[in-house]
PyMOL Python script that loads the backbone (N, CA, C, O; Angstrom):
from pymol import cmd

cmd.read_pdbstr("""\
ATOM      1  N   UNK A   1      37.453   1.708  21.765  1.00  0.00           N
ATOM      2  CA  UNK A   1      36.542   2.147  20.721  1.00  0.00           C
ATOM      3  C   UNK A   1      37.028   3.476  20.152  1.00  0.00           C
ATOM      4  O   UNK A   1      37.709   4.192  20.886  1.00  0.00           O
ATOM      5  N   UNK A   2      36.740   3.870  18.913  1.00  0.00           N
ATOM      6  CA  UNK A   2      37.140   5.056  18.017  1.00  0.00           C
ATOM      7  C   UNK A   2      36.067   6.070  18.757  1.00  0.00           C
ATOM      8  O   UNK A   2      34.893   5.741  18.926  1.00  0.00           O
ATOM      9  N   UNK A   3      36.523   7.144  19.113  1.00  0.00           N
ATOM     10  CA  UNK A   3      36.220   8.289  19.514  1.00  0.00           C
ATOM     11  C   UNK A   3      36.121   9.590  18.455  1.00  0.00           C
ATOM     12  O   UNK A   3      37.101   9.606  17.709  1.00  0.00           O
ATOM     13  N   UNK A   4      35.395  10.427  18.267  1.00  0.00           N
ATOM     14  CA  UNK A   4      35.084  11.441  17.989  1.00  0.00           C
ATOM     15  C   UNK A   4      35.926  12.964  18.450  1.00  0.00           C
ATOM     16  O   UNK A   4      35.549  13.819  19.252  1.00  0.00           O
ATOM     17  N   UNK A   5      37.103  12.923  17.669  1.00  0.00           N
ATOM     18  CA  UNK A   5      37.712  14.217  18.631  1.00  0.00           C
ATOM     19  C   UNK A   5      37.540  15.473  18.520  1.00  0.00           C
ATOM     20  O   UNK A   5      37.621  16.178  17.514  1.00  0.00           O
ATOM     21  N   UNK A   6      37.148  15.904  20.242  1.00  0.00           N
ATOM     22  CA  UNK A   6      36.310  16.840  20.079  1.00  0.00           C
ATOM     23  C   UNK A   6      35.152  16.425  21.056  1.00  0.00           C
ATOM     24  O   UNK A   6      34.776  17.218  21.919  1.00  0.00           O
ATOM     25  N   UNK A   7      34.616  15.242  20.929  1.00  0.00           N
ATOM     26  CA  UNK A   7      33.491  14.712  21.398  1.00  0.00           C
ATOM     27  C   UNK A   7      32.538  14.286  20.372  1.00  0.00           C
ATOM     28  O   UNK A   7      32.757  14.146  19.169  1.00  0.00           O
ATOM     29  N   UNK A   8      31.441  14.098  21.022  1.00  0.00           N
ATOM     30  CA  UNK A   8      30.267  13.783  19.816  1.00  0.00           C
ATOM     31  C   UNK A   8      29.736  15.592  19.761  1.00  0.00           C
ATOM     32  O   UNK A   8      29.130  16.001  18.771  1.00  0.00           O
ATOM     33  N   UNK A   9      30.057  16.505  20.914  1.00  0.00           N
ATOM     34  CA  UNK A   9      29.635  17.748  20.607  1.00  0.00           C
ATOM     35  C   UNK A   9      30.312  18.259  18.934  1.00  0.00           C
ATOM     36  O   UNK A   9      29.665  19.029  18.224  1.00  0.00           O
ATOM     37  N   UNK A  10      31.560  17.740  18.533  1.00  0.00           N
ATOM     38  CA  UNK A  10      32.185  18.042  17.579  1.00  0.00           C
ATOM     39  C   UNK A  10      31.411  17.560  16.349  1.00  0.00           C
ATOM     40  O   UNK A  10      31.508  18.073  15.234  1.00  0.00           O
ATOM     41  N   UNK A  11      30.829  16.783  16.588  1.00  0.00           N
ATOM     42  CA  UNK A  11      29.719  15.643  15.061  1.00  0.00           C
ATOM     43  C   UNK A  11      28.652  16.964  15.248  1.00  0.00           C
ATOM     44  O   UNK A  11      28.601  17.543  14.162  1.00  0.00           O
ATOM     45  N   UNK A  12      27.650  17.739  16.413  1.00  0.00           N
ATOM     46  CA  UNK A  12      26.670  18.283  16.326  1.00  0.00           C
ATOM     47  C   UNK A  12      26.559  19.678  15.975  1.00  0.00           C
ATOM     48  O   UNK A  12      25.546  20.273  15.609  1.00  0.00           O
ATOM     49  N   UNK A  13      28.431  20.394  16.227  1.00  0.00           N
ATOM     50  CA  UNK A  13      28.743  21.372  15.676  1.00  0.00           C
ATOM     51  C   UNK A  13      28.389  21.416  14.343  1.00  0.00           C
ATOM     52  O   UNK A  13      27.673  22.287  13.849  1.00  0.00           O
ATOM     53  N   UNK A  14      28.955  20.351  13.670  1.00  0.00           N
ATOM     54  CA  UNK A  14      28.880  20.138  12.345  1.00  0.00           C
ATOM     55  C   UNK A  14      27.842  19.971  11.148  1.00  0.00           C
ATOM     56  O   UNK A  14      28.020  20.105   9.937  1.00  0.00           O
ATOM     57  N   UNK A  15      26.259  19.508  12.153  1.00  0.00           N
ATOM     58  CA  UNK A  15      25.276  19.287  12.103  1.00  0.00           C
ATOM     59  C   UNK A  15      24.118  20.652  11.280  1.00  0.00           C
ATOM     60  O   UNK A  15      23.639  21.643  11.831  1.00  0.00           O
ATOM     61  N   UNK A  16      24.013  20.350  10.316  1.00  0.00           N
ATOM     62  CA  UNK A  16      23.211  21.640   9.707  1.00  0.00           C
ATOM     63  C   UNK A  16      21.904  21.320   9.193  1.00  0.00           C
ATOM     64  O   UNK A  16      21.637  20.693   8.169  1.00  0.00           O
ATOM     65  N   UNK A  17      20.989  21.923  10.188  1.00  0.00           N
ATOM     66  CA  UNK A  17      19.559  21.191  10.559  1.00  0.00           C
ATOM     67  C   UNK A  17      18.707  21.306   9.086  1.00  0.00           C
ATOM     68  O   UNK A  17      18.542  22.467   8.713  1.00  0.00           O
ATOM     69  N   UNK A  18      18.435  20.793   8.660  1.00  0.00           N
ATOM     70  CA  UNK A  18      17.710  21.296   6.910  1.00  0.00           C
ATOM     71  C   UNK A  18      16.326  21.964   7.224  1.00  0.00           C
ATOM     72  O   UNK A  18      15.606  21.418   8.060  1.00  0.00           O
ATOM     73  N   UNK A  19      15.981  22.926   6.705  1.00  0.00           N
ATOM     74  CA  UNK A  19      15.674  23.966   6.787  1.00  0.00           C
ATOM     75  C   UNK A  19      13.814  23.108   6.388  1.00  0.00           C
ATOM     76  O   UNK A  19      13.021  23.312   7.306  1.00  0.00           O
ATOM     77  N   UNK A  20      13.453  22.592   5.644  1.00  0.00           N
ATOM     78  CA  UNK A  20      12.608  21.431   5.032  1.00  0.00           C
ATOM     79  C   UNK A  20      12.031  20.829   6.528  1.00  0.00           C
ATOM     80  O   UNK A  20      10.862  20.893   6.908  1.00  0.00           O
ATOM     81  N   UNK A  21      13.087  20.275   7.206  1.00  0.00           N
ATOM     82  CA  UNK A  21      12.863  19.565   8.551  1.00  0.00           C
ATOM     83  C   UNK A  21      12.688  20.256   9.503  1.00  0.00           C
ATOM     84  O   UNK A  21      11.933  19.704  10.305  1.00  0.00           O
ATOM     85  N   UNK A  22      13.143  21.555   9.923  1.00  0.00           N
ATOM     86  CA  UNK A  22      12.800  22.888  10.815  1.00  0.00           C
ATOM     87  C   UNK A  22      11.364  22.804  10.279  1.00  0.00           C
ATOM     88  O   UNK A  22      10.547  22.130  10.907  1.00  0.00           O
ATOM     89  N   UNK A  23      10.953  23.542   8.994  1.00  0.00           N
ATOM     90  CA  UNK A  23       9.357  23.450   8.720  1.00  0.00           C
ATOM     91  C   UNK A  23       8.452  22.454   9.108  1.00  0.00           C
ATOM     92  O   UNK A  23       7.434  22.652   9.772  1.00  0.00           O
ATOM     93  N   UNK A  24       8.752  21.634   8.780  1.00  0.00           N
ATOM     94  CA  UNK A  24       7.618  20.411   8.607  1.00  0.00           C
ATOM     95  C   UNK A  24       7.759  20.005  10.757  1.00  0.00           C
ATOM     96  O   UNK A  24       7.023  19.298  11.445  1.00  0.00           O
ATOM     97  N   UNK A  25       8.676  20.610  11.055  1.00  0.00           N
ATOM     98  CA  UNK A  25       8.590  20.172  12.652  1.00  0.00           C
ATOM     99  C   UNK A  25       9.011  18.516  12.482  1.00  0.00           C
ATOM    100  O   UNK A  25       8.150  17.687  12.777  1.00  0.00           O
ATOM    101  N   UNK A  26      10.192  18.110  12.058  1.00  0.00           N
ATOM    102  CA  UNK A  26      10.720  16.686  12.205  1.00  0.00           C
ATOM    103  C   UNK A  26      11.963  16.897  13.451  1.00  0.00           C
ATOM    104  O   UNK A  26      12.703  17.796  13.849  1.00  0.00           O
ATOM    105  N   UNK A  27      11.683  15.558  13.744  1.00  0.00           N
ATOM    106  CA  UNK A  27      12.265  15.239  15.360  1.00  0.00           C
ATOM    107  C   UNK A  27      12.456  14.291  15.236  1.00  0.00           C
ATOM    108  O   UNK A  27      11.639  13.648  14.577  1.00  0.00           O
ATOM    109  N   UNK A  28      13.537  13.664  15.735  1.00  0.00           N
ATOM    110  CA  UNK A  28      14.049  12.658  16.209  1.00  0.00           C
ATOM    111  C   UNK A  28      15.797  12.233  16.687  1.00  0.00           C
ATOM    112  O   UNK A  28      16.619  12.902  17.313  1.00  0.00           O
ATOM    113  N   UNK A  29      15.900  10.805  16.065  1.00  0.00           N
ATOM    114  CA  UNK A  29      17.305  10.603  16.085  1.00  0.00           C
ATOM    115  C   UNK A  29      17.847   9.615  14.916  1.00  0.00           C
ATOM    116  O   UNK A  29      17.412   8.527  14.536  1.00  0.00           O
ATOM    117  N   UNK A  30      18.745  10.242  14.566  1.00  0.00           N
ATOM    118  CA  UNK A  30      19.298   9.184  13.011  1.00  0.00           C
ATOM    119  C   UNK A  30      20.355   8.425  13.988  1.00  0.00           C
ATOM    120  O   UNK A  30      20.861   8.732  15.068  1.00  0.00           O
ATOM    121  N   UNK A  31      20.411   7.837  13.540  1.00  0.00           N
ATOM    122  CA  UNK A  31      21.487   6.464  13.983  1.00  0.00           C
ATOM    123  C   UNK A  31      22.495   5.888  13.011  1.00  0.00           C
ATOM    124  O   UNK A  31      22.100   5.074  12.176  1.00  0.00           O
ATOM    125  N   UNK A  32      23.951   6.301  13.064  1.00  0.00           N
ATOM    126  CA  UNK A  32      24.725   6.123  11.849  1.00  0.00           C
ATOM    127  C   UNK A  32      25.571   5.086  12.471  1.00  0.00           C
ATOM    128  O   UNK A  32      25.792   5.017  13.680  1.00  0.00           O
ATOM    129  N   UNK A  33      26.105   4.154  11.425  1.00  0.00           N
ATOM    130  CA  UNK A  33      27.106   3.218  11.627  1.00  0.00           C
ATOM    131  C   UNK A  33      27.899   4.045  10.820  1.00  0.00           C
ATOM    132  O   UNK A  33      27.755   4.677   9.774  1.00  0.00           O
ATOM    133  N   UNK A  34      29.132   3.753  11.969  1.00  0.00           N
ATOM    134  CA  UNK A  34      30.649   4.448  11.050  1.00  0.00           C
ATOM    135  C   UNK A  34      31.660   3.716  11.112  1.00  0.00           C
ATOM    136  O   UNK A  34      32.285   3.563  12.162  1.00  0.00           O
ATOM    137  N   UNK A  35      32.193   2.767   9.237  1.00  0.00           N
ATOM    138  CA  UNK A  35      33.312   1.855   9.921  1.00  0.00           C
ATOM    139  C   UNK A  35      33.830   1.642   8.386  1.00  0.00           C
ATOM    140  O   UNK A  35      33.604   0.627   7.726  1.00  0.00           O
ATOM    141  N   UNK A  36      34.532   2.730   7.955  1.00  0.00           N
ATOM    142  CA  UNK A  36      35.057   3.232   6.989  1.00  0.00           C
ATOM    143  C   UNK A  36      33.869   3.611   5.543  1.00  0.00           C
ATOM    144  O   UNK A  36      34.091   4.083   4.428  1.00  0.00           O
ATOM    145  N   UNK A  37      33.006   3.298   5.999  1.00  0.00           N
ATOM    146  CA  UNK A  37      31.677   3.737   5.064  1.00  0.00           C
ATOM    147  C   UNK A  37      31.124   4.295   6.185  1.00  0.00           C
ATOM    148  O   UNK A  37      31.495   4.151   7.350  1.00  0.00           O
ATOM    149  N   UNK A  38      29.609   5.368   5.473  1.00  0.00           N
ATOM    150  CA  UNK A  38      29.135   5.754   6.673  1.00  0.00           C
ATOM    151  C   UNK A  38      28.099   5.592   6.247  1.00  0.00           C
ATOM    152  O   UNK A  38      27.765   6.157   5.206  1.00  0.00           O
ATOM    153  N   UNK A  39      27.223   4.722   6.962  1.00  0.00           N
ATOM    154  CA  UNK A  39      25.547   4.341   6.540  1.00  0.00           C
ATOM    155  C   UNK A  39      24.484   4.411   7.581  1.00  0.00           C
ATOM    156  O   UNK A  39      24.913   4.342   8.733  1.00  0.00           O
ATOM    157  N   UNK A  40      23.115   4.541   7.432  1.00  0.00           N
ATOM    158  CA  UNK A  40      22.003   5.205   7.855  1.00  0.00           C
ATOM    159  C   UNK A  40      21.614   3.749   8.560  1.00  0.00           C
ATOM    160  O   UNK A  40      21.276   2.775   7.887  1.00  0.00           O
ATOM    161  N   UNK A  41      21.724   3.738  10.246  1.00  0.00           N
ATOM    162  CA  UNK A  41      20.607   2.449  10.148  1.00  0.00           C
ATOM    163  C   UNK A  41      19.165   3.028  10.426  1.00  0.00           C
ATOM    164  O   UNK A  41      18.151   2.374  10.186  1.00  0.00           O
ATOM    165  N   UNK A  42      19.157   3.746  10.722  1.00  0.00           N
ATOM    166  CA  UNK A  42      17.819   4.425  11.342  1.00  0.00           C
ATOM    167  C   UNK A  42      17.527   6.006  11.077  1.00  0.00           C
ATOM    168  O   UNK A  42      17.981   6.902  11.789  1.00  0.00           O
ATOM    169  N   UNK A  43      16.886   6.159  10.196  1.00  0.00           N
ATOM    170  CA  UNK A  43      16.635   7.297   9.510  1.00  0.00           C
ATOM    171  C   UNK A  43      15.045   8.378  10.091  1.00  0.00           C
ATOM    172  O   UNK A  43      14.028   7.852  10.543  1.00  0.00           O
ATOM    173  N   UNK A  44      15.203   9.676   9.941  1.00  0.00           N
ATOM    174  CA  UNK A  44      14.128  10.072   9.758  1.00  0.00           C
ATOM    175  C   UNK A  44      13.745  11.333   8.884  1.00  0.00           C
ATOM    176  O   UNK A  44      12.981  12.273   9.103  1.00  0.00           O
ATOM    177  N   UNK A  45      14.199  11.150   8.284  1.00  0.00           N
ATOM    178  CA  UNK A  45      14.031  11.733   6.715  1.00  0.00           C
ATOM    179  C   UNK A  45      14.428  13.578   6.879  1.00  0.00           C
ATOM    180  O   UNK A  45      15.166  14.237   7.611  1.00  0.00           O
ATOM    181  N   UNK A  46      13.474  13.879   5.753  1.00  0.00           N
ATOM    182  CA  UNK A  46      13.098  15.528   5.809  1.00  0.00           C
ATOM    183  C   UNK A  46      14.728  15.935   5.418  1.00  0.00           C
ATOM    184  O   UNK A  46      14.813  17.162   5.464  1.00  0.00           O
ATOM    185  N   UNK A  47      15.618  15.515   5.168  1.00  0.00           N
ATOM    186  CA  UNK A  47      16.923  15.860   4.989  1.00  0.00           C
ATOM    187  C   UNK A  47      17.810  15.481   6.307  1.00  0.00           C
ATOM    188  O   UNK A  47      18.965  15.290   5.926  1.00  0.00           O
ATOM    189  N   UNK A  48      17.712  15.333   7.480  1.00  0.00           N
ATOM    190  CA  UNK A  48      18.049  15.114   8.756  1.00  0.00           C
ATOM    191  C   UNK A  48      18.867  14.004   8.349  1.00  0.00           C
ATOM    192  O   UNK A  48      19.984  14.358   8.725  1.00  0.00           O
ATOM    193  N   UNK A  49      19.006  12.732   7.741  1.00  0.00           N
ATOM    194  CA  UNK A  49      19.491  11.652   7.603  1.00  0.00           C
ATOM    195  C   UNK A  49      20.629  12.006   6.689  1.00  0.00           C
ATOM    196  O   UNK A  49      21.754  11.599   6.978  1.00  0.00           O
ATOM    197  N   UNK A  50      20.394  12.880   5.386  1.00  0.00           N
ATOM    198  CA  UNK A  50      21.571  13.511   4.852  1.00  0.00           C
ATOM    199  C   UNK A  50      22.597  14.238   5.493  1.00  0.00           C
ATOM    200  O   UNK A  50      23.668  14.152   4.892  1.00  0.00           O
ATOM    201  N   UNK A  51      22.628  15.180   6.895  1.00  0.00           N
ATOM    202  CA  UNK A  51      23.064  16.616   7.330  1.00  0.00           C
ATOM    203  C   UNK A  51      23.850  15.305   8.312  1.00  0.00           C
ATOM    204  O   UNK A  51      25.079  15.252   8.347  1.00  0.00           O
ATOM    205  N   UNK A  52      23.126  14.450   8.958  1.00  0.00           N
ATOM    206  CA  UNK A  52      23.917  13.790   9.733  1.00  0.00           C
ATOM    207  C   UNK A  52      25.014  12.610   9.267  1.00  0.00           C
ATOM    208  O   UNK A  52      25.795  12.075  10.053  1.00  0.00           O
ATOM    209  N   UNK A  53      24.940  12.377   8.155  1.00  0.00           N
ATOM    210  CA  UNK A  53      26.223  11.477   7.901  1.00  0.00           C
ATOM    211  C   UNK A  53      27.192  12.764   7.036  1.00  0.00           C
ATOM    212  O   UNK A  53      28.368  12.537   6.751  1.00  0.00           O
ATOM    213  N   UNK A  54      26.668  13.811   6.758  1.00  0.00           N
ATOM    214  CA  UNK A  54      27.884  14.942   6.631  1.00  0.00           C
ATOM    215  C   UNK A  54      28.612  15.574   7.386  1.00  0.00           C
ATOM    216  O   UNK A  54      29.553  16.313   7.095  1.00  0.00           O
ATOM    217  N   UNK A  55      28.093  15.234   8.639  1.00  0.00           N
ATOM    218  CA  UNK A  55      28.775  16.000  10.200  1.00  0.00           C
ATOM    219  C   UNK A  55      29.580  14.792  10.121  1.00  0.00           C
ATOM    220  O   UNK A  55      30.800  14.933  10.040  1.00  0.00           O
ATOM    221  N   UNK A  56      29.104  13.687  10.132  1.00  0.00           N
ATOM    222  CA  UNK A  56      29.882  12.850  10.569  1.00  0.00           C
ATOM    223  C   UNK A  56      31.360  12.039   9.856  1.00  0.00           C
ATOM    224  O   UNK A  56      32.273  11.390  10.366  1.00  0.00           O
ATOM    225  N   UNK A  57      31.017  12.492   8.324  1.00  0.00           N
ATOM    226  CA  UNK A  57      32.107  12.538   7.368  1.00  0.00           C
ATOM    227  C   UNK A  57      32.977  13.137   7.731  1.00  0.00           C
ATOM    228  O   UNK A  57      34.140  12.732   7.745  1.00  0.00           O
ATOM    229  N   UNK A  58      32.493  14.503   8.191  1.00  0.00           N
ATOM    230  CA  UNK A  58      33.434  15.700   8.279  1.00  0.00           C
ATOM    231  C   UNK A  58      34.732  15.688   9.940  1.00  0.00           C
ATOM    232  O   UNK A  58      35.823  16.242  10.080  1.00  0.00           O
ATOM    233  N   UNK A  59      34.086  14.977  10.704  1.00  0.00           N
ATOM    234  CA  UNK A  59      34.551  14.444  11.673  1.00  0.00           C
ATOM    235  C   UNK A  59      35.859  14.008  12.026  1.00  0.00           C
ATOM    236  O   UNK A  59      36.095  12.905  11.534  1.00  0.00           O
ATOM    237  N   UNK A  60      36.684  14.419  12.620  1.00  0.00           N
ATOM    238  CA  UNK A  60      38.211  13.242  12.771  1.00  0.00           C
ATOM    239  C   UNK A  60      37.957  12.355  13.994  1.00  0.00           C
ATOM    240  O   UNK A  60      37.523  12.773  15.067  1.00  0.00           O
ATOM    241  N   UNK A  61      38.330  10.861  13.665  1.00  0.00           N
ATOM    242  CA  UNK A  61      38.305   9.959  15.028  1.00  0.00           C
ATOM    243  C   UNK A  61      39.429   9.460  15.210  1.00  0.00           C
ATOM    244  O   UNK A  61      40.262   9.218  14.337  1.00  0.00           O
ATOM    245  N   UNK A  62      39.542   9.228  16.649  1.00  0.00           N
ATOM    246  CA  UNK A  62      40.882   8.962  17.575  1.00  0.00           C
ATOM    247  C   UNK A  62      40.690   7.277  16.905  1.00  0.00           C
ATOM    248  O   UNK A  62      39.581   6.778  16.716  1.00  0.00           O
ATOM    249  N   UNK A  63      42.228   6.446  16.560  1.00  0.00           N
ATOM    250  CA  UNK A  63      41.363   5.069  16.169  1.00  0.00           C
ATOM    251  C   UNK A  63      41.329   4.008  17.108  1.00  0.00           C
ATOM    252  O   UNK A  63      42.318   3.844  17.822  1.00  0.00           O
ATOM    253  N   UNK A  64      40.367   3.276  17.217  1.00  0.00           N
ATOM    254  CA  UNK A  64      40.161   1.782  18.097  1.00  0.00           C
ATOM    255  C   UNK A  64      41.542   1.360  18.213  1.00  0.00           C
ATOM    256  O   UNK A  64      42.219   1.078  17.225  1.00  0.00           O
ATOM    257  N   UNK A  65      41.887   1.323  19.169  1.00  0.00           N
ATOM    258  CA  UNK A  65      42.974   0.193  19.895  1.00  0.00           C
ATOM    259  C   UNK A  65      42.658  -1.050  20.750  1.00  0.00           C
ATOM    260  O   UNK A  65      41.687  -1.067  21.507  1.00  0.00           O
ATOM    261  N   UNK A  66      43.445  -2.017  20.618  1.00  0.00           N
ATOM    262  CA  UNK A  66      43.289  -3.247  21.345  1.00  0.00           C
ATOM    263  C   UNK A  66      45.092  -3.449  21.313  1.00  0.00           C
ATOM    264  O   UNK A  66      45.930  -3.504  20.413  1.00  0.00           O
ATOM    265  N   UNK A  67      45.138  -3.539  23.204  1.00  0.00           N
ATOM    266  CA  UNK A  67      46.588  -4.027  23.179  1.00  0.00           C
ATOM    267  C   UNK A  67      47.633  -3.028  22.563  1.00  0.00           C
ATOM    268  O   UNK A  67      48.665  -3.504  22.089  1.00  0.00           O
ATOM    269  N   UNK A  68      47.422  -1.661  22.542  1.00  0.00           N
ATOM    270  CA  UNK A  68      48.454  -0.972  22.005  1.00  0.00           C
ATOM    271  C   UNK A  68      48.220  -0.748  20.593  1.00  0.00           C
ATOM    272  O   UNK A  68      48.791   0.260  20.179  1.00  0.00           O
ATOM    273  N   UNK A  69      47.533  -1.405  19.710  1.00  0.00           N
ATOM    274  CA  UNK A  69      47.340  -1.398  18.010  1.00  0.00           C
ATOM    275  C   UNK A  69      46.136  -0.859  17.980  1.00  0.00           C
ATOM    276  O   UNK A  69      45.253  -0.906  18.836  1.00  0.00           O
ATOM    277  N   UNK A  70      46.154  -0.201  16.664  1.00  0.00           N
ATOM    278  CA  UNK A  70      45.503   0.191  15.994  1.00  0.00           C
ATOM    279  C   UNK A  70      44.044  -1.216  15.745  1.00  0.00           C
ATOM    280  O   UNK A  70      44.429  -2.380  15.849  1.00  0.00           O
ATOM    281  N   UNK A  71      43.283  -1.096  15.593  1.00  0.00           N
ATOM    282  CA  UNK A  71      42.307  -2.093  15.142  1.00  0.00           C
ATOM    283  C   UNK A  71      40.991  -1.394  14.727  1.00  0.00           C
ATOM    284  O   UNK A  71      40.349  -0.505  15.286  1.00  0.00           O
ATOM    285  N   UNK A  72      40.735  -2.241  13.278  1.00  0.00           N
ATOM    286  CA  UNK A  72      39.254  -1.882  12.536  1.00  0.00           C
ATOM    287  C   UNK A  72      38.244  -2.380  13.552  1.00  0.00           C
ATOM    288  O   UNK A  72      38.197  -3.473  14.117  1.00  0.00           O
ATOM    289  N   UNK A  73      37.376  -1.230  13.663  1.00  0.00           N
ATOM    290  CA  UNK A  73      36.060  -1.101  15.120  1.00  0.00           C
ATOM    291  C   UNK A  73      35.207  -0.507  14.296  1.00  0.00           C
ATOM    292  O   UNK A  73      35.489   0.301  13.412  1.00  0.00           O
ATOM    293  N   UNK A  74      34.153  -0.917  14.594  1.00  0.00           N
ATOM    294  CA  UNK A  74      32.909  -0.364  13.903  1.00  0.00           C
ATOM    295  C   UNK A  74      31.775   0.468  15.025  1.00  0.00           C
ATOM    296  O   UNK A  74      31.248  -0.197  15.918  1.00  0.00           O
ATOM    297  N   UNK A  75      31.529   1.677  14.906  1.00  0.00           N
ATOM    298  CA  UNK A  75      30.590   2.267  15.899  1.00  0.00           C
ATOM    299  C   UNK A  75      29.000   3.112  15.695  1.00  0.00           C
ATOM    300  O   UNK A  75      28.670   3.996  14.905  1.00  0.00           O
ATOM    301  N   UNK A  76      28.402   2.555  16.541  1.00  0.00           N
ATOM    302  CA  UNK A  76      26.726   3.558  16.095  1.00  0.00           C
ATOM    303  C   UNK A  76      26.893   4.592  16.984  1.00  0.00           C
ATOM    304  O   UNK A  76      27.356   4.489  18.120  1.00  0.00           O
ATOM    305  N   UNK A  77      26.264   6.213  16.102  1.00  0.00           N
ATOM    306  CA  UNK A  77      26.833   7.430  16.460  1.00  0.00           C
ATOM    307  C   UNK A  77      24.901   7.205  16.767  1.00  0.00           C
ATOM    308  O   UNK A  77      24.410   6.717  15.749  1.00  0.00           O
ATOM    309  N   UNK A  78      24.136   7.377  17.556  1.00  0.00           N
ATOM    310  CA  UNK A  78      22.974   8.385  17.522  1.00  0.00           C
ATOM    311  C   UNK A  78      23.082   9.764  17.504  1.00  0.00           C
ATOM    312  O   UNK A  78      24.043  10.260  18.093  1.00  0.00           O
ATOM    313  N   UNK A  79      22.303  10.462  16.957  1.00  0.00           N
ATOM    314  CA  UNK A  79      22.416  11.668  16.601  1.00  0.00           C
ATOM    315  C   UNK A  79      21.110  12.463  16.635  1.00  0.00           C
ATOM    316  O   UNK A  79      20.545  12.579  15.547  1.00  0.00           O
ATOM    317  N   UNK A  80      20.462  13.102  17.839  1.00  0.00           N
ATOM    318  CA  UNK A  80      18.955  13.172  18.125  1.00  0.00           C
ATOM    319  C   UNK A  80      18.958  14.899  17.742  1.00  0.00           C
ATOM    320  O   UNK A  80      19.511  15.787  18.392  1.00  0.00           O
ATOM    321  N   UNK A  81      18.160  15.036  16.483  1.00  0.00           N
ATOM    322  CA  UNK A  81      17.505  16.252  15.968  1.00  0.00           C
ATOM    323  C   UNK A  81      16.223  16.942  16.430  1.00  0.00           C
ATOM    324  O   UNK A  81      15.168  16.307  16.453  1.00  0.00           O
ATOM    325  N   UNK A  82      16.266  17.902  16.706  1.00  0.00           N
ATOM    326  CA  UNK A  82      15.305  18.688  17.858  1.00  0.00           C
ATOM    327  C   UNK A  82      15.087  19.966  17.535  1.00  0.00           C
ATOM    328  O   UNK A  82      15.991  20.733  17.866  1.00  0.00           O
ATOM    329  N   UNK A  83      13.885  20.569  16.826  1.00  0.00           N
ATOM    330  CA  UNK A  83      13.504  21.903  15.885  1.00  0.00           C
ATOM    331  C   UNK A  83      13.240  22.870  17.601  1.00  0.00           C
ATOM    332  O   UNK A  83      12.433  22.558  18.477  1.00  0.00           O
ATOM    333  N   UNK A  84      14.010  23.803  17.613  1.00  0.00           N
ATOM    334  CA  UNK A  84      14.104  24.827  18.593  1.00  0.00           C
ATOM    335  C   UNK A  84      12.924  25.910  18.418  1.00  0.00           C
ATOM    336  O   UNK A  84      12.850  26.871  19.184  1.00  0.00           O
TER     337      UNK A  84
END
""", "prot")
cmd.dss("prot")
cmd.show_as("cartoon", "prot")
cmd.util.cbc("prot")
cmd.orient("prot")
């Protein structure tokens, strides 16, 4: 499977909590499919669903191998947002 290098800590570095969603006290976890598009399956708004497929754009991944090759892999990143 395609890895996150860095880790997934490297996607949360990247992560810039919207300021809208700090207020209103939104929590949760967005859930992104990443497999050369990057789309929302599970959203929870307030901007949180935007900030997290921009971490995750911004991201470099190691790529899926099978058998030594390279191979197109498709992966769900959860990504759980939490107002401190």
């Amino acid at each position: 499977m395609p890895e996150p290098i860095g880790g997934i800590t490297a996607i949360y570095n990247m992560i810039i909590y919207p300021e809208i969603a700090k207020r209103a006290g939104v929590e949760g976890t967005v859930k992104i499919l990443a497999f050369i598009d990057v789309k929302i399956l599970k959203g929870i708004g307030a901007g949180c669903d935007e900030a997290a497929i921009d971490a995750v754009k911004k991201t470099k991944f190691s790529p899926g191998m099978d058998a030594g090759k390279t191979v197109k892999v498709q992966v769900t990143i959860p990504l759980e947002f939490k107002v401190k």
